[in-house]
N, CA, C and O atoms as a DFTB+ gen file, in Angstrom:
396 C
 N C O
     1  1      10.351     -18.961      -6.380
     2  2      11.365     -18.000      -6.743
     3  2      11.256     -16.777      -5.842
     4  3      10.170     -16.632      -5.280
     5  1      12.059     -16.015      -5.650
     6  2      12.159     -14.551      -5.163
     7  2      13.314     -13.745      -5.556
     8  3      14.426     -14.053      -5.983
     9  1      12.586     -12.308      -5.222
    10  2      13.468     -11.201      -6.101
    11  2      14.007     -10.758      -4.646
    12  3      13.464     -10.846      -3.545
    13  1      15.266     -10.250      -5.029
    14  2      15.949      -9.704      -3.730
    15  2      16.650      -8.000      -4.494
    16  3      17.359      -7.745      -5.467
    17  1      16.137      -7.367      -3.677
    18  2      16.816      -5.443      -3.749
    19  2      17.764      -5.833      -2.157
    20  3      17.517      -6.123      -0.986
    21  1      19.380      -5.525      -3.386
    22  2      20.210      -5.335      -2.115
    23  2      20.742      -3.937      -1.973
    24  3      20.868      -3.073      -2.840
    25  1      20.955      -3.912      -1.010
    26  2      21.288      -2.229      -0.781
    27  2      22.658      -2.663       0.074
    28  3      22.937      -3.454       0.975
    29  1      23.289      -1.749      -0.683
    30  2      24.485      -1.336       0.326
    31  2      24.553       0.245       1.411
    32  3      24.891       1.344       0.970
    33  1      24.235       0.031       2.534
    34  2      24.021       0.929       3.790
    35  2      24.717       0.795       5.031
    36  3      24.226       0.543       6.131
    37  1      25.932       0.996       4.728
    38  2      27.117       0.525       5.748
    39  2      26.957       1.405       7.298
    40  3      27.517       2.501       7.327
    41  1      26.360       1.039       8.313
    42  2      26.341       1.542       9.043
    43  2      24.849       2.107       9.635
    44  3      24.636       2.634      10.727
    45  1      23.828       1.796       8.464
    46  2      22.323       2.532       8.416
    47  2      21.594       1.521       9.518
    48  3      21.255       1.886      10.643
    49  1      21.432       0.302       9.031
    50  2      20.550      -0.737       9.275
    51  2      20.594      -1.577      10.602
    52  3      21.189      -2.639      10.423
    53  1      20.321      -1.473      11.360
    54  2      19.459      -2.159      12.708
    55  2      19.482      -3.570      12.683
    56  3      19.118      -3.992      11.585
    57  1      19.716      -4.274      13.328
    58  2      19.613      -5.565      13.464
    59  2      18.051      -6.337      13.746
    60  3      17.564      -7.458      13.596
    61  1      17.648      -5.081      14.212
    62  2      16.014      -5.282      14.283
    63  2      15.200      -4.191      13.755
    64  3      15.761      -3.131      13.473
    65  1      13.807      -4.341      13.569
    66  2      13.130      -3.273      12.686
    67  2      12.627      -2.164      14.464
    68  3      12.146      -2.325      15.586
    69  1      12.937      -1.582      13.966
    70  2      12.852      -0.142      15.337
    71  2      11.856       0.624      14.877
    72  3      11.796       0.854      13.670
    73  1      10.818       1.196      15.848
    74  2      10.056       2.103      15.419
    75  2      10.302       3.100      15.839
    76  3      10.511       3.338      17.029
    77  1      10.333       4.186      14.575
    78  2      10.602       5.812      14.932
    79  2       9.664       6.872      14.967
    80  3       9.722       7.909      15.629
    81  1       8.508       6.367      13.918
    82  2       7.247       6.864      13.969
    83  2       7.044       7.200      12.709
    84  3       5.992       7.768      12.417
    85  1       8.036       6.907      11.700
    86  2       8.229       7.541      10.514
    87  2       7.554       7.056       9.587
    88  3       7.199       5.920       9.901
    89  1       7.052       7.477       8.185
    90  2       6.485       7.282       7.219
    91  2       7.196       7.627       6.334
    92  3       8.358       8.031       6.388
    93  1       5.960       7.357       4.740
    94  2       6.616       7.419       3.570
    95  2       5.049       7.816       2.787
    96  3       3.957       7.881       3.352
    97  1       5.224       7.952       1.928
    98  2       4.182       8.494       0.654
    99  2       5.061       8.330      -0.457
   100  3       6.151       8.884      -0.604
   101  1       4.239       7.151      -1.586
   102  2       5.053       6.979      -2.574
   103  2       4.386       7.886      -3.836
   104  3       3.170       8.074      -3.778
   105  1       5.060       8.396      -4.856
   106  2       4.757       9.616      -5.474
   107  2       3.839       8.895      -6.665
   108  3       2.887       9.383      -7.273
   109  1       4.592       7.231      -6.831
   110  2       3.946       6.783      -8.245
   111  2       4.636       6.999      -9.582
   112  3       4.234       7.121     -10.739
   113  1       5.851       6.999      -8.977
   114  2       7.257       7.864     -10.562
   115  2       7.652       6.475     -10.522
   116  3       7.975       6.243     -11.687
   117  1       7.826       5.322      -9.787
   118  2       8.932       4.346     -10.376
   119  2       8.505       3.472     -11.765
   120  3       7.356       3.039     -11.683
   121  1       9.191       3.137     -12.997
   122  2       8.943       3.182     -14.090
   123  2       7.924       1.841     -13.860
   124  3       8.050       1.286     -12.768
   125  1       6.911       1.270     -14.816
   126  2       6.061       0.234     -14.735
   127  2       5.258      -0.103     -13.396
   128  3       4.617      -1.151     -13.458
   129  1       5.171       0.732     -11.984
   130  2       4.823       0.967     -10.649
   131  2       4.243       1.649     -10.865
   132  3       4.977       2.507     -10.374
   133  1       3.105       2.428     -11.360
   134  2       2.389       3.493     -11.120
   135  2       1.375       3.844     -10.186
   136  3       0.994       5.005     -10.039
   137  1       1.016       3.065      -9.676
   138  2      -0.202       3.180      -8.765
   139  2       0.149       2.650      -7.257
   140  3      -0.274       3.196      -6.239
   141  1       1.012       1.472      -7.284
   142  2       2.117       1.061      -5.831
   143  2       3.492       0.653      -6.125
   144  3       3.715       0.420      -7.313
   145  1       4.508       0.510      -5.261
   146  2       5.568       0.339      -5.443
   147  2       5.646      -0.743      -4.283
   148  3       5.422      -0.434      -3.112
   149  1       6.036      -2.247      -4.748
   150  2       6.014      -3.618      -3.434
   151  2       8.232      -3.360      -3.299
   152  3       9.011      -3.499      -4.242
   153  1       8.601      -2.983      -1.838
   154  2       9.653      -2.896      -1.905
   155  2      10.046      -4.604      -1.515
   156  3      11.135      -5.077      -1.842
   157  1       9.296      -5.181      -0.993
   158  2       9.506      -6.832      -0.886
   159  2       8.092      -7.127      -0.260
   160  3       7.167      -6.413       0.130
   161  1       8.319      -8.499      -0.330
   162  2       6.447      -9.301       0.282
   163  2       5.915      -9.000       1.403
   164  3       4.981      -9.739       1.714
   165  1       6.288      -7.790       2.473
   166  2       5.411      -6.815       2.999
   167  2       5.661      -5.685       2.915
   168  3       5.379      -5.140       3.982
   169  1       6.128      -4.873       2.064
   170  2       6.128      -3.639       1.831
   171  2       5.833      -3.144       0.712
   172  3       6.668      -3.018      -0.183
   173  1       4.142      -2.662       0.563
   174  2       3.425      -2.506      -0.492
   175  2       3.260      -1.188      -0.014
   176  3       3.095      -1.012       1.194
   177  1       3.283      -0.236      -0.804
   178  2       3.582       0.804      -0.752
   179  2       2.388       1.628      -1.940
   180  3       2.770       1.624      -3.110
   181  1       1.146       2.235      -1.679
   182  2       0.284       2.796      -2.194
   183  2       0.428       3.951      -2.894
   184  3       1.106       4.618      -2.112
   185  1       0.212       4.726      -3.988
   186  2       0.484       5.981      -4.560
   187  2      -0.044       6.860      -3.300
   188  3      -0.762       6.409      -2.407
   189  1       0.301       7.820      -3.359
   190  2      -0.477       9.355      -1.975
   191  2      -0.703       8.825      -1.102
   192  3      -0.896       9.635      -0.195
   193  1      -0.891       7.111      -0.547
   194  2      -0.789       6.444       0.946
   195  2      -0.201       6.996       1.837
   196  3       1.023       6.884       1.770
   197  1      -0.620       7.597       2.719
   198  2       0.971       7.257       4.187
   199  2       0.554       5.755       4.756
   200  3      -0.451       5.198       5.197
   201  1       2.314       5.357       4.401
   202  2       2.695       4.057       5.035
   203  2       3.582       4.363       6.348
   204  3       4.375       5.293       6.496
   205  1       3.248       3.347       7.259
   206  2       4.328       3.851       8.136
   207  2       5.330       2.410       7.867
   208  3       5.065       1.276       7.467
   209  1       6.860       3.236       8.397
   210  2       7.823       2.179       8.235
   211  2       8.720       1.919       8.998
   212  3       9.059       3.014       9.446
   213  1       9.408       1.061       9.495
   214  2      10.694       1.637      10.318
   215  2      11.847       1.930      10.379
   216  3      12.188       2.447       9.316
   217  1      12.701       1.865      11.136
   218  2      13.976       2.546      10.411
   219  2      14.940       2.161       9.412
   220  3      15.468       2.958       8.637
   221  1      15.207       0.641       9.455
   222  2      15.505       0.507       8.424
   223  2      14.684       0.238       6.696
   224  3      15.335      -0.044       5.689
   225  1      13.685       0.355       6.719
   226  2      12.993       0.462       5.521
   227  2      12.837       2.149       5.352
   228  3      12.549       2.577       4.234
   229  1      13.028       3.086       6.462
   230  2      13.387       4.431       5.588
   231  2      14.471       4.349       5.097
   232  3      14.569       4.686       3.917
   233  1      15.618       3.897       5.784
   234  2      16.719       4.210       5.199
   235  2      17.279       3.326       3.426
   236  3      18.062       3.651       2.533
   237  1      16.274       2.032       3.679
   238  2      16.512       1.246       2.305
   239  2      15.754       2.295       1.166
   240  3      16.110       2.227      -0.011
   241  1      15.151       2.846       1.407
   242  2      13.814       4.423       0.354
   243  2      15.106       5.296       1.201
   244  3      16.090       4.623       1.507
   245  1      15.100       6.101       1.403
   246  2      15.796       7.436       1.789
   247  2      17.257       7.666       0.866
   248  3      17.594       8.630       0.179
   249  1      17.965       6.369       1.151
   250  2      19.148       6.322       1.205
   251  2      19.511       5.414      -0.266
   252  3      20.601       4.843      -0.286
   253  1      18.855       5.323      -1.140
   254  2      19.340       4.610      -2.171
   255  2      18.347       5.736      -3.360
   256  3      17.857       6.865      -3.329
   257  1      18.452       4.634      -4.286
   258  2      18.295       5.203      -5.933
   259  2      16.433       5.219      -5.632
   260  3      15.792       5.794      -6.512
   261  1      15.832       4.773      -4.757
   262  2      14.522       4.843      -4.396
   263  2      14.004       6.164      -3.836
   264  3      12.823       6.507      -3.894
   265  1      15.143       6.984      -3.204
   266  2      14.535       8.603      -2.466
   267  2      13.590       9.460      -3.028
   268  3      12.710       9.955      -2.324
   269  1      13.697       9.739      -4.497
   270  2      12.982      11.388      -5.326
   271  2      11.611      10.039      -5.133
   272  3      10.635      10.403      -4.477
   273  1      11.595       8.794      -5.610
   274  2      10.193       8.479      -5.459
   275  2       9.069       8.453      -4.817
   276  3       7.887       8.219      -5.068
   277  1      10.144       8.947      -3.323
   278  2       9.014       9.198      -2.151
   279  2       9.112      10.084      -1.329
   280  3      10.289      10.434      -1.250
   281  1       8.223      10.839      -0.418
   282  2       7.696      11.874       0.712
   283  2       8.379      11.280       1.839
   284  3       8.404      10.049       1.820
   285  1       8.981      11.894       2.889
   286  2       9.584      11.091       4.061
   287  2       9.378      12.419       4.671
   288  3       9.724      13.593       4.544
   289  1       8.095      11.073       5.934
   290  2       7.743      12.008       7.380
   291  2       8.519      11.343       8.393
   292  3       8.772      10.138       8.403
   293  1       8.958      12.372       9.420
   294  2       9.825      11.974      10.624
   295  2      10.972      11.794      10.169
   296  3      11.417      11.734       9.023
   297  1      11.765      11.646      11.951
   298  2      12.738      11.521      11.438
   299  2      13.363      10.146      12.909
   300  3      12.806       9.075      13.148
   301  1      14.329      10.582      13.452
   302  2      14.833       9.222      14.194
   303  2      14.954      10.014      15.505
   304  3      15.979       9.776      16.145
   305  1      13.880      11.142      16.158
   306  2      14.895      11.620      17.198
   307  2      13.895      10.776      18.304
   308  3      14.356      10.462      19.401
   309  1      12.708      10.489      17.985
   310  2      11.661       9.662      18.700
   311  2      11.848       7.967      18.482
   312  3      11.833       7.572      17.316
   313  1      12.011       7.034      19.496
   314  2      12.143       5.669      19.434
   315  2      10.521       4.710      20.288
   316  3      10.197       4.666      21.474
   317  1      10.216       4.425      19.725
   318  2       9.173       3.544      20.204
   319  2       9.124       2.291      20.354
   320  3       8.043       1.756      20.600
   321  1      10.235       1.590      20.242
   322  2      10.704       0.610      20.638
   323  2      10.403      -0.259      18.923
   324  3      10.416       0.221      17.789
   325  1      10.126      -1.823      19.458
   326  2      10.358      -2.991      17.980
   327  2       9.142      -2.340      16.759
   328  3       8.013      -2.285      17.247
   329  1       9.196      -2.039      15.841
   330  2       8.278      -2.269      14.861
   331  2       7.636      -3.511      14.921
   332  3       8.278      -4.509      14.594
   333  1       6.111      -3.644      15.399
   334  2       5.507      -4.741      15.199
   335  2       5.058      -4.845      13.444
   336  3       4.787      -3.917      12.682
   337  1       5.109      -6.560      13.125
   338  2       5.057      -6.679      12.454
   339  2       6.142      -6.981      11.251
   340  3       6.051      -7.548      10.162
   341  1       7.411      -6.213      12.094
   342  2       8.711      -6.138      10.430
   343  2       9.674      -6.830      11.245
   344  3       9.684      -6.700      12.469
   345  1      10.635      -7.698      10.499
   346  2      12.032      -8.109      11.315
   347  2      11.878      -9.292      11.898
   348  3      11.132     -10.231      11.623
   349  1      12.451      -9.182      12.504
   350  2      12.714     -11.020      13.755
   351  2      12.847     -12.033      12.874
   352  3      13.948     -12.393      12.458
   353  1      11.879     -12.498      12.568
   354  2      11.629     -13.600      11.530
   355  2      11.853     -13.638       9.846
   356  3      11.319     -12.927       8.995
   357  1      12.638     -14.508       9.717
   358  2      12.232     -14.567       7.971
   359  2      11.887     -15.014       7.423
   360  3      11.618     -16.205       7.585
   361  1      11.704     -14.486       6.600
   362  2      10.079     -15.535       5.371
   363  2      11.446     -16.951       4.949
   364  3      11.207     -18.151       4.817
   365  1      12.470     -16.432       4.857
   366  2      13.459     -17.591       3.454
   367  2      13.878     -17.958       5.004
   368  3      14.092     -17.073       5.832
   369  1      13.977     -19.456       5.322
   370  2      14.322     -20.404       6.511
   371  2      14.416     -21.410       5.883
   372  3      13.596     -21.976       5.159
   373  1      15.976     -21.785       6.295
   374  2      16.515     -23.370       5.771
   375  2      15.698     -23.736       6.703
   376  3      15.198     -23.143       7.659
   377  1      15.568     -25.720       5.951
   378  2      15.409     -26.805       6.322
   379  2      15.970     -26.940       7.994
   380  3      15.576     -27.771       8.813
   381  1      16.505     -26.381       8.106
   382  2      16.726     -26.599      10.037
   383  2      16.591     -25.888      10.778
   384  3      16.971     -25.834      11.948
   385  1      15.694     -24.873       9.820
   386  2      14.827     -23.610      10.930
   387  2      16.027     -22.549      11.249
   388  3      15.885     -21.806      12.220
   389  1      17.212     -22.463      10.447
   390  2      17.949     -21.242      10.748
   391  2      17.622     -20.188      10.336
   392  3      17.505     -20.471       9.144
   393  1      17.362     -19.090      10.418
   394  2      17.195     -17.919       9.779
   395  2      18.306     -16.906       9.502
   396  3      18.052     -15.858       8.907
C-alpha cells in the first residue's frame, strides 16, 4: 500500500529535484507527529533537526497547509545544480519499467 500528499502548486515544482541550499526545521506541531514529521518514504523530517531539502520539497512545506509547522532557511537565489539523492527515479514503477 502507499499514502500519497497531493499538493496543488501550479507553477512551483521542477521537473527535477534542484538544489538551492535550503532547509527546514520541523517545530513538532503536526497533530499525532510529535517528535518527526515523514512527508513521504524519504522525507523524515526530525523535531529542531535541520534537514536540508530541495526546491521542490520547500515549496510542497512552504506553500501548503504544512508552512506554520516548519522553520525555512534559504531561499532560491543560489542554484547548485541536481539534489543528490531526491527525484529522477521512482520508487512506484510499472511492470515495464515506466516511471
Amino acid at each position: 500500500s502507499a499514502t500519497y500528499r497531493l499538493f496543488k502548486l501550479p507553477g512551483l515544482l521542477e521537473p527535477d529535484c534542484e538544489d538551492y541550499g535550503q532547509a527546514v526545521i520541523y517545530k513538532g506541531t503536526v497533530t499525532d507527529s510529535p517528535e518527526f514529521f515523514d512527508l513521504d518514504d524519504h522525507h523524515r523530517c526530525w523535531k529542531g533537526k535541520v534537514f536540508s531539502v530541495c526546491g521542490n520539497t520547500w515549496h510542497m512545506l512552504a506553500s501548503t497547509r504544512f508552512r506554520p509547522h516548519f522553520e525555512f532557511i534559504g531561499n532560491f537565489d543560489n542554484h547548485f545544480g541536481l539534489f543528490e539523492g531526491c527525484g529522477r527515479a521512482s520508487r512506484f514503477k510499472s511492470a515495464a519499467g515506466n516511471q
